[in-house]
N, C-alpha and C positions, 0 to 999 in steps of 0.2 A: 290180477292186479299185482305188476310186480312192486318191489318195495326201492323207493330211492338208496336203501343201506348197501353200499358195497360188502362185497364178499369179504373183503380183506379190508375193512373198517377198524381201525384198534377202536378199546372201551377206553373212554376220556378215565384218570385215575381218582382215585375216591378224593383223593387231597383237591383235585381241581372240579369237583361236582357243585353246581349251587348249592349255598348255603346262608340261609337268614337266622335272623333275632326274634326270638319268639318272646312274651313275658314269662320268664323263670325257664326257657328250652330254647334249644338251635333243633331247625329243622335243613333236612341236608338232603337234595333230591340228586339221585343215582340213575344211571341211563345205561343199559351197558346190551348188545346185540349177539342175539342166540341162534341156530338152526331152527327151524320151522320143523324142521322132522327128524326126532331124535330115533325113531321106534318103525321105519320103514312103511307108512302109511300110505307114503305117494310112490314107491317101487314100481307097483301096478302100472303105475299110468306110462302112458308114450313119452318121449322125448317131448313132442311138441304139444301136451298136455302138461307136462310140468314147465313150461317157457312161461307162461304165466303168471306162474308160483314165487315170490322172492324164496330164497334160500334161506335167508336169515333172516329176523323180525327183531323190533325194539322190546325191550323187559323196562319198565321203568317203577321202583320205589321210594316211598319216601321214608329217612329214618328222625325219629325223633329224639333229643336226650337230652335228660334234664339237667338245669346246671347244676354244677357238685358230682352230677353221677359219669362225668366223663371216660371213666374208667371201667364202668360196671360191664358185663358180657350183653352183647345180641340176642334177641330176640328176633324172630322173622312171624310173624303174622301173616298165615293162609284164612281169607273172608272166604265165606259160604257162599253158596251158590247151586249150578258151579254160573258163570256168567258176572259176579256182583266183584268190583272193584275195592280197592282195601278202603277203608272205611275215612273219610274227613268231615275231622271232628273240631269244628271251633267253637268253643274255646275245646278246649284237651278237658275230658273229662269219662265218665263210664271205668269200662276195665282198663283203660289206655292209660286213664290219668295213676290208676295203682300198678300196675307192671313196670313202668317209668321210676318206680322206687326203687325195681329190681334189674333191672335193664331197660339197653338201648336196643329199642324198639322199631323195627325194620316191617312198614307196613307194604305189603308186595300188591302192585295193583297184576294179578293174573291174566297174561297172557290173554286177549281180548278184551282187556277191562282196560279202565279209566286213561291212566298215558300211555299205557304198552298197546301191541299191537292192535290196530280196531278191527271191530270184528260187525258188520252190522248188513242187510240183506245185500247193499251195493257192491258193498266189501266182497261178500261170499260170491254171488252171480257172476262179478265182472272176471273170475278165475278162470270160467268156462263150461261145460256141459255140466250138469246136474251130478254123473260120475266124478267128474273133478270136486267140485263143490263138497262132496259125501267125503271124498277122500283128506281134503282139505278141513274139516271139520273135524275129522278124527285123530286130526295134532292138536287138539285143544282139552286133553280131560289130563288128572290130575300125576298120571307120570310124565306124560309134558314139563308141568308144573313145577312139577319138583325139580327136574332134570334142569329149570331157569334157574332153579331157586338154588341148586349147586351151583351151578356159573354164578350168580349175584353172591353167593360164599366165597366161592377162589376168591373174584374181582374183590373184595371187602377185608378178607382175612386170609388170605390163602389157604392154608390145612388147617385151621382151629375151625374145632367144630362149634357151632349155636344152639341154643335155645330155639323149640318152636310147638307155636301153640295156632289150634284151627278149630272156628268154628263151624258146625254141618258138616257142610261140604270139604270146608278145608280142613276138617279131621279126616276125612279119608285121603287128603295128601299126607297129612302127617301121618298115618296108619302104609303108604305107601313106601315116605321116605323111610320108615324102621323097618319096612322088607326092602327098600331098594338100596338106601345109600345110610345106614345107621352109622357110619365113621362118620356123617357131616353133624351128627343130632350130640349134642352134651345130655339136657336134656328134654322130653315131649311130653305137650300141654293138649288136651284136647276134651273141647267142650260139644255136648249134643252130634258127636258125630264120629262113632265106632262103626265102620257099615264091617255086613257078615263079607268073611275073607270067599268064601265058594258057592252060597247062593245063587239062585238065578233071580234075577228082578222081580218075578211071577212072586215070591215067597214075601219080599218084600212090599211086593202094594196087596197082599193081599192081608197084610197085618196092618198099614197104612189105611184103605178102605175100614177097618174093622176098628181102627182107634180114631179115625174120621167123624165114622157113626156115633161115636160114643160122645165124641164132641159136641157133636150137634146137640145129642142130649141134652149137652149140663148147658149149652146159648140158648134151648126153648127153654130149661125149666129158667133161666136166668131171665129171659124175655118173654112170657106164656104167649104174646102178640105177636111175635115175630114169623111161627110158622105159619101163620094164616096169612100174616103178608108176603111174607115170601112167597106162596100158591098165589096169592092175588097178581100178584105184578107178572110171576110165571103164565097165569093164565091167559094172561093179556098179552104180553110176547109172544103165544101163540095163536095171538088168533090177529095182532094187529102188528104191520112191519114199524119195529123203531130201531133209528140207528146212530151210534156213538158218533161221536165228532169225527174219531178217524175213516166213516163211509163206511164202517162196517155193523152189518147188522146184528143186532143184540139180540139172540135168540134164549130159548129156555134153559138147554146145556149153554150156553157162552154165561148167562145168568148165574147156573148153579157153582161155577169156578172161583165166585166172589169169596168162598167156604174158604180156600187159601189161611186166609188171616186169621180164624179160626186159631191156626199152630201154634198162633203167638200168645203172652200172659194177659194182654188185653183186647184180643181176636174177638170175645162175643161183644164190651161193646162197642168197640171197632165198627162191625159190624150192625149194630142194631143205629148207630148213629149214621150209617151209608145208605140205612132201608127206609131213613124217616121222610113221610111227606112227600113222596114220589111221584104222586099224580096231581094233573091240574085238569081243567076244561078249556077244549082250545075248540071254540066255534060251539060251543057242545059236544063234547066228543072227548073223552076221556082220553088225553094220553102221559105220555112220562117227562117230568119236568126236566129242561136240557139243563138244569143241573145238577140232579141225580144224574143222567146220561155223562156227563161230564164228570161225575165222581167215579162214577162205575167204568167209565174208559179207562180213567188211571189208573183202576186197579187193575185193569185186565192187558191192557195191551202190554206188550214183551219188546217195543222199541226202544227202551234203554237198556234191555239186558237179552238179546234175542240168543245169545249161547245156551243160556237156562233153559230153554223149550227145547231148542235143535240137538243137545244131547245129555238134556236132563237124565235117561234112561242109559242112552249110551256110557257113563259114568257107572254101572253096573256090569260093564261086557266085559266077560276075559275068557281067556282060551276054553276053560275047561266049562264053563257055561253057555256060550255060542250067543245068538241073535236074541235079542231083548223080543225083536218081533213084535212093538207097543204093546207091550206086555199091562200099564193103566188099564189100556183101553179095552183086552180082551177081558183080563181079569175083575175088571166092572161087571160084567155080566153075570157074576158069581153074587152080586149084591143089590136089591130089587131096591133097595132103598135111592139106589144113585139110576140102576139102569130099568127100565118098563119093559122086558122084554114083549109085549103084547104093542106099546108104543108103535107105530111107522117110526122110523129114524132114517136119515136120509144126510147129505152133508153136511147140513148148517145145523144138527140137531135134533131135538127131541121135537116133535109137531103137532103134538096132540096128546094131553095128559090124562091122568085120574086120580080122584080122590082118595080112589081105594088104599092109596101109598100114601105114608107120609113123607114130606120134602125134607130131603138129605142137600145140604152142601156139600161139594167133594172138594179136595181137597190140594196137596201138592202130586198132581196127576199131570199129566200132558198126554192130547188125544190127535189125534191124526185130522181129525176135522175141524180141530184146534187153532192144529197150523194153517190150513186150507183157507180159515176165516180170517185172524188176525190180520191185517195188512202188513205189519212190520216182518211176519214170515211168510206170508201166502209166497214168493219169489223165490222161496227156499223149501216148496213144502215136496218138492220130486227128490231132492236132497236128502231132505227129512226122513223120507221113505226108506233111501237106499241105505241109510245110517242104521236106521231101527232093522234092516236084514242084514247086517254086517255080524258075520259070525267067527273069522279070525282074528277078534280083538288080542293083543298079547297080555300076559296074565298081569295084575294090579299087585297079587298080592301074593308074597310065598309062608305057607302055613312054616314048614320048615325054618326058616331065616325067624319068623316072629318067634318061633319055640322057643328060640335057642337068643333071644332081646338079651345087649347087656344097658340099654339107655335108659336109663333114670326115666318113670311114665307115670303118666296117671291123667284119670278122666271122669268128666264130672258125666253120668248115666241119668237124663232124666224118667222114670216111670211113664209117667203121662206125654212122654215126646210126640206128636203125633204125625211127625216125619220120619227118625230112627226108631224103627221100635226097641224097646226095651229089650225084649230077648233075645232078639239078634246082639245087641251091642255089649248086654252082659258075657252073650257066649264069646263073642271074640278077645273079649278084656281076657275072659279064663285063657284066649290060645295066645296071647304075648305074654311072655315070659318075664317077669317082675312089674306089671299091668299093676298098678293102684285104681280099683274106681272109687270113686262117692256116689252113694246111688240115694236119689233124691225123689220125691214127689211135692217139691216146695216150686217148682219152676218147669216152666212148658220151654218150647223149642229157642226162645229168647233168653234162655236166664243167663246167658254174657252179659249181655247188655241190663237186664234189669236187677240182677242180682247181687251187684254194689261191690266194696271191694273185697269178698269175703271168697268171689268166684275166684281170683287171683291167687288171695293169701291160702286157699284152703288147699290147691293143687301143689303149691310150694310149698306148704308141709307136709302133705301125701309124698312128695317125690324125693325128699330133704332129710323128713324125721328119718 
């Protein structure tokens, strides 16, 4: 899929970018055209394997700023993910509405997200062979990102550096930009997302799996009904076909993936209100009401954000740790609670249960037969494959360059995160150098968003006093 953007396209200049009237803000949308491969990803391929490829792709953000505050410094906001676009919020409210006290606030939709370049299975495919496609995919994690997010700096302010704050996922670009480009950073805000600088992914879900379990925990003792329905509707999945509106079949593992939501501060009853009332009689004949089927599709399918699966894992690769290898998926096996190793398992899942095991939801995992099911990536799933053996990823992170941080930091650590673990993220806060955490057990992997304005005010004074 080449891209209509000429090579040689100038960036329209920030003074002439739309801009509207907001109540009490202007909002002011930026466009401006990057390389597609800053880090050598597509070298490999032939000539006539990259003819395909555009060179250059669209970056597009939105900034918001309050009136009166016209003067205040930038902010550039990295959302989580990786796959999830910067976040629109009408009216203006959450953490957006108190960091607008302190700055103008530059919400970055990431490279396959929202206006910037799309990224979705048609997108991917139409590049060329499944090697293109792997290849192609491996311009999208978070030195990419950042490498936009300095071009969207030149374009905006030329050499003054910004402000920037990430949540998850986008705290591992911010944790990048302070090893890759700390002359662009004044100073770094990062909430739920310190990932370990030299890990291998294997370390990571296998503490992931293990704060998973625990989850589940505290959703049965909070629901004591729930784990029996959970086996109930599971056992029924295997023994009768039922399938989601998008045609694809809802099996026991595609069932057990629902756990996701879990992460979040109101994951269990999320959750216990997704499980209610699930079954009806149709001719006599028990099966699952099409609108649970219809609830449970939405959480599950990956066709609004299919980057998130295709290199959920891949965002852990760097030189010195090699091939992720579906590292979920082998590392599951280590935990009876998610895998049956006595089970038959085959591509669509788990086929036959027992009760000897209690039911585990897993969690933020991505499995190979995952991709195979889903529709929105089955088209990508040869792709998929050749990403998760890709072992000359280039390094994300330099231990060295963090030792030696001069950029104002700090980061709010939750305990109970059950997508960063805690100990990873403490250890890394000790390897940057002038690192402030807050380390909390008051908030799970959401407390951006639910934690009011205190997540804002308390990181500017960690980084300030």
């Amino acid at each position: 899929m080449r891209s209509e953007i000429s090579d040689f396209e100038q960036n329209t200049s920030p003074a002439s970018a739309p801009t509207f009237t907001l109540p009490g803000h202007t909002m002011i949308e930026h466009e401006i055209t990057v390389p597609l491969d800053y880090f050598g990803a597509l070298t490999h391929l032939s000539e006539d394997e990259r003819a395909t490829l555009a060179s250059r792709i669209t970056i597009f953000a939105r900034e918001y700023v309050r009136h009166g505050k016209e003067d205040a410094p930038r902010l550039i906001f990295f959302q989580g993910g990786p796959g999830s676009a910067g976040p629109r919020m009408a009216p203006i409210g959450s953490w957006l509405d108190t960091a607008l006290d302190y700055f103008r606030v530059v919400l970055l939709d990431e490279r396959s997200t929202g206006g910037s370049h799309p990224l979705e299975y048609l997108a991917v495919t139409s590049v060329g062979s499944p090697r293109v496609q792997a290849a192609y995919l491996a311009c999208f994690r978070q030195d990419s990102i950042v490498a936009d997010a300095e071009a969207l700096r030149h374009h905006l302010q030329d050499e003054k550096p910004w402000a920037a704050l990430g949540q998850s996922f986008g705290g591992f670009c911010v944790t990048h930009y302070l090893s890759a480009h700390p002359e662009g950073l004044s100073e770094a805000f990062i909430t739920a997302g310190l990932p370990s600088t030299h890990l291998h992914a294997d370390e990571v879900y296998r503490r992931t799996f293990a704060s998973t379990a625990s989850r589940n925990l505290e959703y049965f003792a909070q629901y004591p009904d729930d784990e029996a329905a959970a086996w109930k509707i599971t056992t029924h999945l295997a023994e009768v076909e039922e399938f989601l509106p998008s045609g694809e079949r809802l099996t026991p593992a595609r069932f057990r993936e629902l756990g996701i939501v879990l992460g979040m501060s109101y994951g269990p009853d999320t959750l216990h209100f997704l499980l209610e009332d699930p079954f009806w009689s149709l001719g006599g004949v028990r099966r699952l009401r099409p609108q649970f089927l219809q609830r449970v599709g939405s959480r599950l399918s990956f066709a609004e954000n299919p980057l998130y699966a295709m290199i959920h894992e891949a965002i852990y690769g760097q030189h010195s740790t090699g091939a992720t290898n579906w590292s979920a998926h082998r590392i599951r096996e280590e935990f009876p609670e998610f895998y049956l190793p006595h089970v038959e398992e085959g591509a669509e899942g788990e086929l036959a249960l027992s009760h000897e095991y209690s039911f585990r939801f897993s969690g933020e995992h991505i499995f190979p037969w995952q991709v195979n099911s889903d529709p929105a990536l089955a088209p990508m799933a040869e792709a998929a494959g050749l990403v998760a053996e890709k072992s000359n990823w280039p390094q994300l992170y330099s231990q060295e360059a963090l030792a030696e941080n001069t950029v104002p930091s700090a980061a709010w650590i939750y305990v109970d995160d059950m997508f960063v673990p805690y100990d990873l993220s403490l250890a890394t806060a000790k390897e940057i150098r002038g690192m402030r955490p807050l380390i909390t057990n008051d908030f799970h992997h959401d407390g951006l968003r639910t934690g009011g304005p205190k997540m804002i005010e308390r990181l500017l004074e960690k980084v300030r006093s």
